[in-house]
OpenMM code with the backbone's topology and positions (N, CA, C; nanometers):
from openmm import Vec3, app, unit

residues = "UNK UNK UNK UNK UNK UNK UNK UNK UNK UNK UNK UNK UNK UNK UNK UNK UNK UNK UNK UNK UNK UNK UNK UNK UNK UNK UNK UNK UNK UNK UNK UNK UNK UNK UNK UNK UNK UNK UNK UNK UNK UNK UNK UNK UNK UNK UNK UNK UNK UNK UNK UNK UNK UNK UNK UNK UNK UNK UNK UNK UNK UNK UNK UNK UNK UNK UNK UNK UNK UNK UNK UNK UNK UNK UNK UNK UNK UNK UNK UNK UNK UNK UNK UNK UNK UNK UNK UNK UNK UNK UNK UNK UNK UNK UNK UNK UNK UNK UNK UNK UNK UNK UNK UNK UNK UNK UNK UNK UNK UNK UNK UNK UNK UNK UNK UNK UNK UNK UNK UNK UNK UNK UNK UNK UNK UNK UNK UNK UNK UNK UNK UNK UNK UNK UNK UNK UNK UNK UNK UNK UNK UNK UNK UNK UNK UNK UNK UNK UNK UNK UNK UNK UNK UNK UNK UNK UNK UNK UNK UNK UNK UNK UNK UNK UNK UNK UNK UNK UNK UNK UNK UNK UNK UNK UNK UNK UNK UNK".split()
positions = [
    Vec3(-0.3957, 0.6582, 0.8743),
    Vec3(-0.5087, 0.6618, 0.9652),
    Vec3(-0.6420, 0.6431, 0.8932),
    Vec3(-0.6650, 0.7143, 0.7801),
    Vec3(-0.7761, 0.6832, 0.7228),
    Vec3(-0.7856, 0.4768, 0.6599),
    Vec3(-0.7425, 0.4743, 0.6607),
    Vec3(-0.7600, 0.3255, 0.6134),
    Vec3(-0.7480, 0.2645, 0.7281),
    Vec3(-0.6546, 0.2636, 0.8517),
    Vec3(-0.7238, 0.1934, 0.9744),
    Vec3(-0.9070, 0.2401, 1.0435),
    Vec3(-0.9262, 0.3479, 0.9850),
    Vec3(-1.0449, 0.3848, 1.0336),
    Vec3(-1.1349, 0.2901, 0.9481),
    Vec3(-1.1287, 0.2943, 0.8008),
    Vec3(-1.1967, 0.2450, 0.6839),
    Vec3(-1.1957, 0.0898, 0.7169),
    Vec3(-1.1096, -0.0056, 0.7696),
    Vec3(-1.0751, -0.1521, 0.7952),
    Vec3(-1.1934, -0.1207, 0.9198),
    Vec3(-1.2049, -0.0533, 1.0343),
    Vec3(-1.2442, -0.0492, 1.1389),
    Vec3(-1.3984, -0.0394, 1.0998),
    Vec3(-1.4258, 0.0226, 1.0716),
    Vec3(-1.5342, 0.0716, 1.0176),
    Vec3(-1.6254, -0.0205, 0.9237),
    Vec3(-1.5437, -0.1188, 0.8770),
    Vec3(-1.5606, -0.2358, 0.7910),
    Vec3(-1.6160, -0.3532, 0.8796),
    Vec3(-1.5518, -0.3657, 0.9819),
    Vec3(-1.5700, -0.4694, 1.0812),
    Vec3(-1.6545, -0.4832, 1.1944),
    Vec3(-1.6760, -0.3050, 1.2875),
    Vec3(-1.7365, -0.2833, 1.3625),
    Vec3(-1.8151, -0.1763, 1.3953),
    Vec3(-1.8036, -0.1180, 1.2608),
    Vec3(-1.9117, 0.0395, 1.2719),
    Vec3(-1.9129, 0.0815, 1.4125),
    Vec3(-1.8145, 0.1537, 1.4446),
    Vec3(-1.8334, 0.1894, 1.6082),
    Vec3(-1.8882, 0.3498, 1.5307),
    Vec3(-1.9188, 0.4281, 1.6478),
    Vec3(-1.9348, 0.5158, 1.6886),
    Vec3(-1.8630, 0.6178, 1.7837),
    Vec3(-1.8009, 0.5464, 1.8531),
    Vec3(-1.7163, 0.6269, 1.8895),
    Vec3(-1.5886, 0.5525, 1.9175),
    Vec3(-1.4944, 0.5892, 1.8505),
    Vec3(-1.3635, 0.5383, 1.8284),
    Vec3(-1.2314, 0.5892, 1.9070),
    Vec3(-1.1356, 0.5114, 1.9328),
    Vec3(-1.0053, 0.5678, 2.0182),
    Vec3(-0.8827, 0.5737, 1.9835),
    Vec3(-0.8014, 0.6189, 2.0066),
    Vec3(-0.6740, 0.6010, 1.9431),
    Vec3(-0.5557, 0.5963, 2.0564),
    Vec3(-0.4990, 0.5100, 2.1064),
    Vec3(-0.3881, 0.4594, 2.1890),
    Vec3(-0.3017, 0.5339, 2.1233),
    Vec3(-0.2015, 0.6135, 2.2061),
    Vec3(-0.1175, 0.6945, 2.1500),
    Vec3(0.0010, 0.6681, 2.2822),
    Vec3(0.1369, 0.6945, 2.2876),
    Vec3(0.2450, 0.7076, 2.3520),
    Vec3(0.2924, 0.8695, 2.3202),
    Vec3(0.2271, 0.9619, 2.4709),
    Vec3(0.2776, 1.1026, 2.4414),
    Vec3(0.4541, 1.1012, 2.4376),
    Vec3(0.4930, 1.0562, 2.4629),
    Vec3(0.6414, 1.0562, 2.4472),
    Vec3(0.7156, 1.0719, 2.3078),
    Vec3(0.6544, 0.9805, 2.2665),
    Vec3(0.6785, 0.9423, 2.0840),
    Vec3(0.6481, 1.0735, 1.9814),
    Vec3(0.7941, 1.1181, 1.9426),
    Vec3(0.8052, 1.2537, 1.8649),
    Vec3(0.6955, 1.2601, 1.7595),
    Vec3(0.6362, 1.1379, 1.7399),
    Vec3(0.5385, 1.1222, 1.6130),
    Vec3(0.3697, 1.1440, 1.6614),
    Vec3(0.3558, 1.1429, 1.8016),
    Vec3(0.2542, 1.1103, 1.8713),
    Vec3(0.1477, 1.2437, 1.8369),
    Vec3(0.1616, 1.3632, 1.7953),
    Vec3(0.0672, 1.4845, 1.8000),
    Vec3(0.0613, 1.4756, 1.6072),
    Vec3(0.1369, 1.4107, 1.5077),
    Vec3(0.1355, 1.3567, 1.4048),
    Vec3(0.0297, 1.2770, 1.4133),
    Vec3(0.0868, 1.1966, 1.4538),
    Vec3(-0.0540, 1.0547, 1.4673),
    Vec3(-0.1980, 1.1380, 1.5257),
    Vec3(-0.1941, 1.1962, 1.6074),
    Vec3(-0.3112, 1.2349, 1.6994),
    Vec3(-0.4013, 1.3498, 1.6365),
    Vec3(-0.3440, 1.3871, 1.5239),
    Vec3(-0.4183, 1.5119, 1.4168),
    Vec3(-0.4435, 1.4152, 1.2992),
    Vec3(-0.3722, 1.3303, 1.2840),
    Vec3(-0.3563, 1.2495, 1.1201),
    Vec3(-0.5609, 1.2189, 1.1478),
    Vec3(-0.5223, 1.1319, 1.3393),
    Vec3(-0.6424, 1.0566, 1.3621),
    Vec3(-0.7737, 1.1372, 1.3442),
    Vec3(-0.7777, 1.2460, 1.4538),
    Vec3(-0.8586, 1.3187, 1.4482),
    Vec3(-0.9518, 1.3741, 1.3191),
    Vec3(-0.8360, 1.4260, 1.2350),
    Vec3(-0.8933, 1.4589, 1.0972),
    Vec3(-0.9397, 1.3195, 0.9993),
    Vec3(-0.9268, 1.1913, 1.0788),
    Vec3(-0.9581, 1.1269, 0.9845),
    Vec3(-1.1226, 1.0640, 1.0269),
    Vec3(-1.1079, 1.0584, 1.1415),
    Vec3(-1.2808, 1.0243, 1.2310),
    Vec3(-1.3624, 1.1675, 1.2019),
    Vec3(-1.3054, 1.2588, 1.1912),
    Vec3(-1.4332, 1.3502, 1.1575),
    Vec3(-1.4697, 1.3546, 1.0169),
    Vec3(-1.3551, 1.2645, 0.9134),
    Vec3(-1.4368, 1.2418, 0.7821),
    Vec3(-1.5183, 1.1567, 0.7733),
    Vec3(-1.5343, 1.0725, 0.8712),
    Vec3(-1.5572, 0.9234, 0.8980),
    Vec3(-1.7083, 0.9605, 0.9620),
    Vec3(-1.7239, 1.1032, 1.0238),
    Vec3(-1.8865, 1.1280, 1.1229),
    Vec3(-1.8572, 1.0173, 1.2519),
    Vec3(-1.6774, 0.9960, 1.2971),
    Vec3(-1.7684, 0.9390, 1.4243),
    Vec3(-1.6816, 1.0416, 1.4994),
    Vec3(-1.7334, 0.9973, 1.6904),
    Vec3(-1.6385, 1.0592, 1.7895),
    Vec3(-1.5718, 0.9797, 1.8155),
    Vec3(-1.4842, 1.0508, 1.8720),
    Vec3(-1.3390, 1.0050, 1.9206),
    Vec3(-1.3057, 1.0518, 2.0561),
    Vec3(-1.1808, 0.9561, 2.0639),
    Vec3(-1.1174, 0.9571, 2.2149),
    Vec3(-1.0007, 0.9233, 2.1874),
    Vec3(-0.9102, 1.0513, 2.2513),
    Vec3(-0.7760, 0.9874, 2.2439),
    Vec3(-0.7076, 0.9625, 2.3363),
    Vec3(-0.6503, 0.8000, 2.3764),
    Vec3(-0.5938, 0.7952, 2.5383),
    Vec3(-0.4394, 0.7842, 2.4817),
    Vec3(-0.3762, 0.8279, 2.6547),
    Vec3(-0.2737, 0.8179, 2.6403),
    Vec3(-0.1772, 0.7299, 2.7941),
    Vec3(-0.0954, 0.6773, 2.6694),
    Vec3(-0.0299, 0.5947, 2.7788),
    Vec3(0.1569, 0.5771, 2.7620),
    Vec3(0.2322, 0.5460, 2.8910),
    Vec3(0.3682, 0.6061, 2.8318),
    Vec3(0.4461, 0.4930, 2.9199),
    Vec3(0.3855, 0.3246, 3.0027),
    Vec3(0.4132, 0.2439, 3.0770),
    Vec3(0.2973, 0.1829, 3.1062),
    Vec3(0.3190, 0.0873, 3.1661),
    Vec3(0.1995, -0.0345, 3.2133),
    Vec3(0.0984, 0.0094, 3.2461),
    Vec3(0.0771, 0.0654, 3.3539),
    Vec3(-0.0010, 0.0707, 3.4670),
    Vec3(-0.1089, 0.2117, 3.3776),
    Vec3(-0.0341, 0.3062, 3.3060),
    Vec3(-0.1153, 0.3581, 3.1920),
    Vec3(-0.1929, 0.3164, 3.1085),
    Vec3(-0.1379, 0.1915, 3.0559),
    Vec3(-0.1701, 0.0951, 2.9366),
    Vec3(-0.3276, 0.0081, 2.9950),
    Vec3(-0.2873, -0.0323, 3.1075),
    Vec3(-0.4059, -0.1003, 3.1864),
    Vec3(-0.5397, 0.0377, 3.2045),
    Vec3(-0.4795, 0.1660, 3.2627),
    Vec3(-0.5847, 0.2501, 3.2851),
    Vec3(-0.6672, 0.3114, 3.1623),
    Vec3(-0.5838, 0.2634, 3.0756),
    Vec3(-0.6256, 0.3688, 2.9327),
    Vec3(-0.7512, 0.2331, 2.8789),
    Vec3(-0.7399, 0.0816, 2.8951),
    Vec3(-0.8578, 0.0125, 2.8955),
    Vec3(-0.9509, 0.0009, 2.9895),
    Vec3(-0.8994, 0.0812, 3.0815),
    Vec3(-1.0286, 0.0660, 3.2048),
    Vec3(-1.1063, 0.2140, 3.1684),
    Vec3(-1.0780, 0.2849, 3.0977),
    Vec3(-1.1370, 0.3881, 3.0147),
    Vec3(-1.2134, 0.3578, 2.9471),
    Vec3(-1.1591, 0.3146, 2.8473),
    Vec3(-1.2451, 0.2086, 2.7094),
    Vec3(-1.4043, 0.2059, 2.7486),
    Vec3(-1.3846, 0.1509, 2.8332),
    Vec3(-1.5400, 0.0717, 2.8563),
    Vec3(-1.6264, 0.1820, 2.9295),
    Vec3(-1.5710, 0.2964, 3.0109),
    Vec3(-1.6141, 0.4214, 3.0472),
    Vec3(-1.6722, 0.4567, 2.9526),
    Vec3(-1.6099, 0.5118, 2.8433),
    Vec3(-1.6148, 0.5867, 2.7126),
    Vec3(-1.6865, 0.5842, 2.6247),
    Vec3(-1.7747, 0.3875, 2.6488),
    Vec3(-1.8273, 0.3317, 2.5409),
    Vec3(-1.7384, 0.3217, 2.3737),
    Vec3(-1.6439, 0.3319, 2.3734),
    Vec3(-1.5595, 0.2911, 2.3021),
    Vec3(-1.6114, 0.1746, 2.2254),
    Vec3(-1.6074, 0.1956, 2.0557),
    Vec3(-1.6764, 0.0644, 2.0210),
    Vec3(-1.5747, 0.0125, 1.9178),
    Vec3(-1.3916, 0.1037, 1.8907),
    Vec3(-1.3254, 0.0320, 1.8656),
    Vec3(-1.1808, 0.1618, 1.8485),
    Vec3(-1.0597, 0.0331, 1.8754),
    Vec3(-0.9496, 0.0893, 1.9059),
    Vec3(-0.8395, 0.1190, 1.8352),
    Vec3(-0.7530, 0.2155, 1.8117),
    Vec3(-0.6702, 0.2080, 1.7336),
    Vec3(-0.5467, 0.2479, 1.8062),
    Vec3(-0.4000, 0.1476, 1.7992),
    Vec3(-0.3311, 0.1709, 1.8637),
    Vec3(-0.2090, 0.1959, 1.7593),
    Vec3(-0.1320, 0.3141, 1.8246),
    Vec3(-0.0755, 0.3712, 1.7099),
    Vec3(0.0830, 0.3204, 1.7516),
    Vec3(0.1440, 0.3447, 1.6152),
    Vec3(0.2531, 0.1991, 1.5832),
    Vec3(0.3926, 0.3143, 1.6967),
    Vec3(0.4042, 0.1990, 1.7883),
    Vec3(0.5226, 0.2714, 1.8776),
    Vec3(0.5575, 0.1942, 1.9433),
    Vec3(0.6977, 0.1841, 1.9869),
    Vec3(0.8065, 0.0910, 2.0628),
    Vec3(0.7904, 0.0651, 2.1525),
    Vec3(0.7203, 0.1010, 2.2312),
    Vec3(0.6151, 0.0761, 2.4062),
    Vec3(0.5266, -0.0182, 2.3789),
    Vec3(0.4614, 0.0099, 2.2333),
    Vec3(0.3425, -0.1051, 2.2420),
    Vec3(0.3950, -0.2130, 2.1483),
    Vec3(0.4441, -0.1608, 2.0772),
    Vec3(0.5267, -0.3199, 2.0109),
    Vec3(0.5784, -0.3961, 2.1465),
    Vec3(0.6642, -0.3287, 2.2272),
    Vec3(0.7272, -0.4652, 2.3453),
    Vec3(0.5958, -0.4405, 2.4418),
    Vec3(0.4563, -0.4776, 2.4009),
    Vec3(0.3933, -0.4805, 2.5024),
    Vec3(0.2665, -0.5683, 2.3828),
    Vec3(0.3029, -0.5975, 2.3350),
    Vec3(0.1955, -0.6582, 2.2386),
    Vec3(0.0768, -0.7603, 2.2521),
    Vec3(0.1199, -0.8763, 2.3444),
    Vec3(0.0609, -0.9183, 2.4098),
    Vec3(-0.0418, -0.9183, 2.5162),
    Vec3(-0.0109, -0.8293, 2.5710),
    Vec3(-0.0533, -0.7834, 2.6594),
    Vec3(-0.1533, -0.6847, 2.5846),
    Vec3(-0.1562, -0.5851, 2.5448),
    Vec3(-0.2476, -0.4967, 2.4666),
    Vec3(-0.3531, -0.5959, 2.3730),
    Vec3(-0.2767, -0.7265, 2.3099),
    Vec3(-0.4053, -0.8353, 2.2606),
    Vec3(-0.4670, -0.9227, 2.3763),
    Vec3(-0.4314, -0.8776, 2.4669),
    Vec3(-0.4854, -0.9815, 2.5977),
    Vec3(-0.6000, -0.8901, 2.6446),
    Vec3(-0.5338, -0.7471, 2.6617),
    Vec3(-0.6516, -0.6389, 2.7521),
    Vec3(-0.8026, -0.6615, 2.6081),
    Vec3(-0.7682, -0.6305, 2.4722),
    Vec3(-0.8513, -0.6016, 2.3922),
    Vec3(-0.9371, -0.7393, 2.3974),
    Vec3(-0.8665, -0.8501, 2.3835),
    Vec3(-1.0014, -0.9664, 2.3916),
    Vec3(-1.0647, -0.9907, 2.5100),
    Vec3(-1.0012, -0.9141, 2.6050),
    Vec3(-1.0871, -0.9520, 2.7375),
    Vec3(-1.1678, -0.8478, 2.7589),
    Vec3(-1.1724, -0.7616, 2.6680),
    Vec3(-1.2766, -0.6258, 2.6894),
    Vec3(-1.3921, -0.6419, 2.5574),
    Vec3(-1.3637, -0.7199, 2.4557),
    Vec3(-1.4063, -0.7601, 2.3304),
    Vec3(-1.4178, -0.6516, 2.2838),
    Vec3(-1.3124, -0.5624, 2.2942),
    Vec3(-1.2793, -0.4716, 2.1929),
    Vec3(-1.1965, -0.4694, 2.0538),
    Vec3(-1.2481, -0.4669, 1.9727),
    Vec3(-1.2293, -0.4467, 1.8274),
    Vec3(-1.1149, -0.3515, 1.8293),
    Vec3(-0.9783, -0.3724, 1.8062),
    Vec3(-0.8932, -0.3461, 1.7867),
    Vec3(-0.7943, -0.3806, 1.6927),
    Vec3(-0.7091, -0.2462, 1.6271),
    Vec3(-0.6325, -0.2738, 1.5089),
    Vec3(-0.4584, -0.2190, 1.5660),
    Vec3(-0.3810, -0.2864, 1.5302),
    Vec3(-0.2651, -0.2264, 1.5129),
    Vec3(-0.1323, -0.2128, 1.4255),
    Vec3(-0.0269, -0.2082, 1.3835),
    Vec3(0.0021, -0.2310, 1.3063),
    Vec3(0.0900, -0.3432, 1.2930),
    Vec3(0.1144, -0.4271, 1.3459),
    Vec3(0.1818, -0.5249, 1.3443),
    Vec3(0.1359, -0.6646, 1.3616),
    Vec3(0.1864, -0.7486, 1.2956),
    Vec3(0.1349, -0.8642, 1.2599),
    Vec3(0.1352, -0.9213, 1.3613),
    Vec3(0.1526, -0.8941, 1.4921),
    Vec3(0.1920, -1.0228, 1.5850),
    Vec3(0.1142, -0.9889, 1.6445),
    Vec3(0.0546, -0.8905, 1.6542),
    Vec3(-0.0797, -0.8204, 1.7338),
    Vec3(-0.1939, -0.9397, 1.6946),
    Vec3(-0.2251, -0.9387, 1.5555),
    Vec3(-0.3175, -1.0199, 1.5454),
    Vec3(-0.3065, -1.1829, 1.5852),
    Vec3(-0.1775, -1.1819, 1.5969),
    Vec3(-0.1204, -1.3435, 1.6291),
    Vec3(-0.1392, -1.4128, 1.8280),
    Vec3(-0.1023, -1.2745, 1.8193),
    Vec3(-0.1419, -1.2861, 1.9653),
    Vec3(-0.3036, -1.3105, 2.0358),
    Vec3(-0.4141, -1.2938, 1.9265),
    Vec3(-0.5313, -1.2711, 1.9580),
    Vec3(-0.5802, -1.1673, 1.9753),
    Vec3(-0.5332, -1.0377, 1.8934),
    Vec3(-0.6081, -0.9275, 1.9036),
    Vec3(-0.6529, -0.9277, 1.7596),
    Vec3(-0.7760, -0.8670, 1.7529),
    Vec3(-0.8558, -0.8899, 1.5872),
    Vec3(-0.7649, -0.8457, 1.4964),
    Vec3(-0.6997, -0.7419, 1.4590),
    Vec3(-0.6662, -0.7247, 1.3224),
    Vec3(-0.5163, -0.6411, 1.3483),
    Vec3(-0.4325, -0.6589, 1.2277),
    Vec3(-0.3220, -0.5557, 1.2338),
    Vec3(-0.3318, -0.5257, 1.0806),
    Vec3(-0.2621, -0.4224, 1.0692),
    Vec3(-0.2486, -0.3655, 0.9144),
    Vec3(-0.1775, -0.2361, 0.9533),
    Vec3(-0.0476, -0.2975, 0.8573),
    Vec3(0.0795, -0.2182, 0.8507),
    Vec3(0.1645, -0.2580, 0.7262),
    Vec3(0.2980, -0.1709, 0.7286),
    Vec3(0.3951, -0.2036, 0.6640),
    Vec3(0.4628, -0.3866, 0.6730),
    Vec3(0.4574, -0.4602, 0.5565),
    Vec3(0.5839, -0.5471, 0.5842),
    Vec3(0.6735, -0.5792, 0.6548),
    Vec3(0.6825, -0.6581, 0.7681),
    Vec3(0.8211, -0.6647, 0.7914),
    Vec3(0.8977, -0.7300, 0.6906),
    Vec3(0.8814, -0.8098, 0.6050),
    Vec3(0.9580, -0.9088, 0.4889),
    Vec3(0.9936, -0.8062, 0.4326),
    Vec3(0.8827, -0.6964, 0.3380),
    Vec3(0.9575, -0.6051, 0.2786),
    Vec3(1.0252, -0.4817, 0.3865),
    Vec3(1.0042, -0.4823, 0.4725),
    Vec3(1.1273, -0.3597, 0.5225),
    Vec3(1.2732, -0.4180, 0.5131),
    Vec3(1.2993, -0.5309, 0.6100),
    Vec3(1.3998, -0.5854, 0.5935),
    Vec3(1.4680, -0.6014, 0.4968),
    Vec3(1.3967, -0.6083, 0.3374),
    Vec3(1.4958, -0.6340, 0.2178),
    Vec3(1.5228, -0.4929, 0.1958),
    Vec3(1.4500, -0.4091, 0.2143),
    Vec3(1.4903, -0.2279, 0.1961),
    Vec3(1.6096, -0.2351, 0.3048),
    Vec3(1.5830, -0.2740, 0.4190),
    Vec3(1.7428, -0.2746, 0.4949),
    Vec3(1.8298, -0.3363, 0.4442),
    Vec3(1.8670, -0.4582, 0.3887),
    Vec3(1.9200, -0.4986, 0.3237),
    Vec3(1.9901, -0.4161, 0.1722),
    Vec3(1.9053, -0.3823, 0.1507),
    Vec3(1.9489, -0.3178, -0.0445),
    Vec3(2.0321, -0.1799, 0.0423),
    Vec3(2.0186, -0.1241, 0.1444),
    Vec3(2.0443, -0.0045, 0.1872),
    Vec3(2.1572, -0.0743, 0.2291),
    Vec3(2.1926, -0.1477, 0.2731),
    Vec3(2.3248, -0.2195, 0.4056),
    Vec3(2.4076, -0.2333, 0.2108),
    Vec3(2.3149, -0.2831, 0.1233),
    Vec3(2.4508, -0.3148, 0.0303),
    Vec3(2.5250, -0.2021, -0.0121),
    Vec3(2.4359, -0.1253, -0.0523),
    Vec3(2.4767, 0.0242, -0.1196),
    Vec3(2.5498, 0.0626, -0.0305),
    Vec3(2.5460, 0.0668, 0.0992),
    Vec3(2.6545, 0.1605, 0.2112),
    Vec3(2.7859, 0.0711, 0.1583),
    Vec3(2.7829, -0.0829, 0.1873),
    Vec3(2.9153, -0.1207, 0.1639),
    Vec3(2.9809, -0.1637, 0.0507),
    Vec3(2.9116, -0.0564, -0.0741),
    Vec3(2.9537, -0.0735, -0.2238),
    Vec3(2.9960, 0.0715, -0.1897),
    Vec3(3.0575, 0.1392, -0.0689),
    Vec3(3.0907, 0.2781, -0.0971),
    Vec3(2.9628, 0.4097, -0.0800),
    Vec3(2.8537, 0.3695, -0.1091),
    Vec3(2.8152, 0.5217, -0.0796),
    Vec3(2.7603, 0.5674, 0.0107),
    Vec3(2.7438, 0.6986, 0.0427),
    Vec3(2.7175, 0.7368, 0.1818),
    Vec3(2.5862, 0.7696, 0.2516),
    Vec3(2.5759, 0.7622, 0.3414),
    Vec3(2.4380, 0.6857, 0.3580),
    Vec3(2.3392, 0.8379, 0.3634),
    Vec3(2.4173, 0.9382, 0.3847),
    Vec3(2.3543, 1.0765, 0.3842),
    Vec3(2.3157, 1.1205, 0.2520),
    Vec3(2.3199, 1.0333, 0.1107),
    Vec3(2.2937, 1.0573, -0.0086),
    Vec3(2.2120, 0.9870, -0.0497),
    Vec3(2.1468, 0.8380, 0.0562),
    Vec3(2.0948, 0.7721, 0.0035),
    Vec3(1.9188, 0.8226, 0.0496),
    Vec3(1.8446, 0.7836, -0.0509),
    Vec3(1.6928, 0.8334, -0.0712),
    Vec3(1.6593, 0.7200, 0.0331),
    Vec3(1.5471, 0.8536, 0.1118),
    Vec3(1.4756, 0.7645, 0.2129),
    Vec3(1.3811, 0.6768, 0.1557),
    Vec3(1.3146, 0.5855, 0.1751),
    Vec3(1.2268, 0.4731, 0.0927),
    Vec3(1.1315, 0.4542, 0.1883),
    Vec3(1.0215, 0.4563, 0.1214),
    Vec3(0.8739, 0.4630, 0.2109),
    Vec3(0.8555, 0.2515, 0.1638),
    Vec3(0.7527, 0.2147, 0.2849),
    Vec3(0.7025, 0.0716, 0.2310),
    Vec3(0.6108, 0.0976, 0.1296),
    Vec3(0.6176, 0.0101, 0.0484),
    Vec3(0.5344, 0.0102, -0.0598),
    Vec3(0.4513, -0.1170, -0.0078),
    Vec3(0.4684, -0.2103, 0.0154),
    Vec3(0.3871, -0.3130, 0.0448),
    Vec3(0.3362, -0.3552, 0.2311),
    Vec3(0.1825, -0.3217, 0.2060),
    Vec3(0.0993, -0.3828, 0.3233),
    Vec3(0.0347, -0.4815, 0.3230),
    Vec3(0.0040, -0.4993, 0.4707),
    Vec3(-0.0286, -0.6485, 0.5394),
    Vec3(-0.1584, -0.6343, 0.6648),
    Vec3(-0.2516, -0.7083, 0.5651),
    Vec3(-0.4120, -0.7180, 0.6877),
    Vec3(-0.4064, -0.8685, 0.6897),
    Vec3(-0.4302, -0.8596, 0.8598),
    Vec3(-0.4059, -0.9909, 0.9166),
    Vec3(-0.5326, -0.9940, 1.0093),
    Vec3(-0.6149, -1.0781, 0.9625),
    Vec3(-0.7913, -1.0826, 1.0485),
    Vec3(-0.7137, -1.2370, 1.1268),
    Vec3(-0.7662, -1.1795, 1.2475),
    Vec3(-0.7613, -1.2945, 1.3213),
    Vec3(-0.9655, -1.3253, 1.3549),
    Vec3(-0.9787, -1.4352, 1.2899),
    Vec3(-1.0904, -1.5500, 1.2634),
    Vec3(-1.1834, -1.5877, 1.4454),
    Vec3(-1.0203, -1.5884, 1.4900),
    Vec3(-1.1063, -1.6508, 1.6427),
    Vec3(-1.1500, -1.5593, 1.7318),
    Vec3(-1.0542, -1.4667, 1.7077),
    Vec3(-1.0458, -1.3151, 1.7774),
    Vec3(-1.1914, -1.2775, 1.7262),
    Vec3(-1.2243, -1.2564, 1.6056),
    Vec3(-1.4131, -1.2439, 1.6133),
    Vec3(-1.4997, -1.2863, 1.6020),
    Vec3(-1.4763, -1.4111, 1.6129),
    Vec3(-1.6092, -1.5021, 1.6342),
    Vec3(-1.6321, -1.5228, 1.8051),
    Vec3(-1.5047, -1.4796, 1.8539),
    Vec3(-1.5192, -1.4790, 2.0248),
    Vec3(-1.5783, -1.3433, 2.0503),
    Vec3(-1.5781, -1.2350, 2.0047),
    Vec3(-1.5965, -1.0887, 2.0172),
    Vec3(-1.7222, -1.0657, 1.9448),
    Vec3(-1.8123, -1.1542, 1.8927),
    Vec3(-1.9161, -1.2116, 1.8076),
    Vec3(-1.9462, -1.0809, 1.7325),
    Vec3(-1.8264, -1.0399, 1.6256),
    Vec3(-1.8150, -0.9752, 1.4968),
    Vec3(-1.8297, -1.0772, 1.4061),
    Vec3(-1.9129, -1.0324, 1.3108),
    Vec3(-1.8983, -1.0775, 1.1850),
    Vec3(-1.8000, -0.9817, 1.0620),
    Vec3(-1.7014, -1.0560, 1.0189),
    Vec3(-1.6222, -0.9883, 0.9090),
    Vec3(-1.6549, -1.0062, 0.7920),
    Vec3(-1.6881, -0.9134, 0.7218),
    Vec3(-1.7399, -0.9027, 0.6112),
    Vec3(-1.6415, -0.9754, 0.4884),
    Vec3(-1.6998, -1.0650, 0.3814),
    Vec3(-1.6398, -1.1447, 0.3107),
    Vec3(-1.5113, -1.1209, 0.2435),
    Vec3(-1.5725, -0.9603, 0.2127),
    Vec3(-1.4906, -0.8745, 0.1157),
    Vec3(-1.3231, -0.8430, 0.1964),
    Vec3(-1.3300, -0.8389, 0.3224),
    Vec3(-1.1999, -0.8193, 0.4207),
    Vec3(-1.1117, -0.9740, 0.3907),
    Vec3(-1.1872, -1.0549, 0.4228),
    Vec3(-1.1400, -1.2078, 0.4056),
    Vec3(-1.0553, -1.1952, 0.3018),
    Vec3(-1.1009, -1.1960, 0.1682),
    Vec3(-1.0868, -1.1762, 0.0441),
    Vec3(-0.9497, -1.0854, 0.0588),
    Vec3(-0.9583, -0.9876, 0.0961),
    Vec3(-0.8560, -0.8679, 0.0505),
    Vec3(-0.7303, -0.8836, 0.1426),
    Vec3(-0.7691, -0.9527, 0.2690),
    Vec3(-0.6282, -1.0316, 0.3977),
    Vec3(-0.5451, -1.0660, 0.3219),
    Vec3(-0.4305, -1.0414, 0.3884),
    Vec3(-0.3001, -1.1248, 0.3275),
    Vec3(-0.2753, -1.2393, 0.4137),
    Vec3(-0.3349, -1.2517, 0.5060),
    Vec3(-0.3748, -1.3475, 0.5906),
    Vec3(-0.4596, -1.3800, 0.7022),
    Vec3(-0.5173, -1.4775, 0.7343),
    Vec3(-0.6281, -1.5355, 0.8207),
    Vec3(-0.6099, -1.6285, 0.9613),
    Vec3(-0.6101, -1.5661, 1.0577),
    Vec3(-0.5681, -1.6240, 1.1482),
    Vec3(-0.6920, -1.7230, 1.2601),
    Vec3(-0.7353, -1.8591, 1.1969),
    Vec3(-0.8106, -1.9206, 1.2827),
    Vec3(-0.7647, -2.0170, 1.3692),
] * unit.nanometer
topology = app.Topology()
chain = topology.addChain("A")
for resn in residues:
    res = topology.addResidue(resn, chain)
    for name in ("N", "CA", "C"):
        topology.addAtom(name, app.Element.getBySymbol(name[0]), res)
């Protein structure tokens, strides 16, 4: 959370910031303290919406703009991954500055994602799929965190949202989406 705030913060100095959360998701009051404690290192306010289906997802951006919301953070969960599009559709049509963690977010036309690898998770699934079928058991095997991340500025996404991204982000992307 602190480094989606720090990317955010890089791009759009909001003031008061949000965090898209799925109360359902066992990780969701994790995420929602990680956030909290990380915007009050940050000096801004916050808002945390919540959404758990569509018609949530739509109300939680018709908030946004209530709220004065000046940028979004949507936290990494299986509702909004199969809704991805749609969440980069609501954010450019609100020209809200939004991050999430997956690369397709930004592909879709929402400004930025920054997350784990999928290239490198998959080979960790992989090295794990070999070891199970070289015999060992999978209750012995060490859980493995990603070591390698991925910032993906989408180019059109803010020059339409008339952000300027600072050079230094360009620079540090693992990729550029114009």
């Amino acid at each position: 959370m602190p480094k989606w705030l720090e990317l955010m913060h890089q791009v759009a100095a909001p003031t008061v910031i949000a965090l898209l959360v799925n109360p359902s998701n066992p990780n969701a009051e994790a995420v929602r303290r990680a956030f909290e404690t990380a915007a009050r290192k940050f000096g801004l306010n916050f808002q945390v919406l919540k959404a758990q289906n569509d018609q949530e997802i739509e109300a939680a951006f018709a908030t946004l703009r209530q709220l004065q919301v000046g940028g979004l953070l949507i936290s990494p969960d299986a509702l909004f991954t199969s809704h991805v599009v749609k969440l980069a559709t609501l954010s450019s049509n609100l020209a809200m500055p939004a991050l999430f963690s997956l690369r397709e977010f930004a592909a879709a036309g929402g400004l930025m994602s920054y997350g784990a690898s999928l290239a490198e998770a998959l080979r960790l699934v992989g090295q794990y799929a070999a070891r199970i079928l070289k015999g060992e058991k999978p209750a012995d095997l060490p859980v493995m965190l990603p070591t390698k991340f991925e910032l993906v500025i989408n180019q059109k996404a803010a020059k339409a949202m008339g952000i300027s991204i600072p050079q230094a982000l360009f620079v540090a992307a693992d990729e550029v989406i114009e």
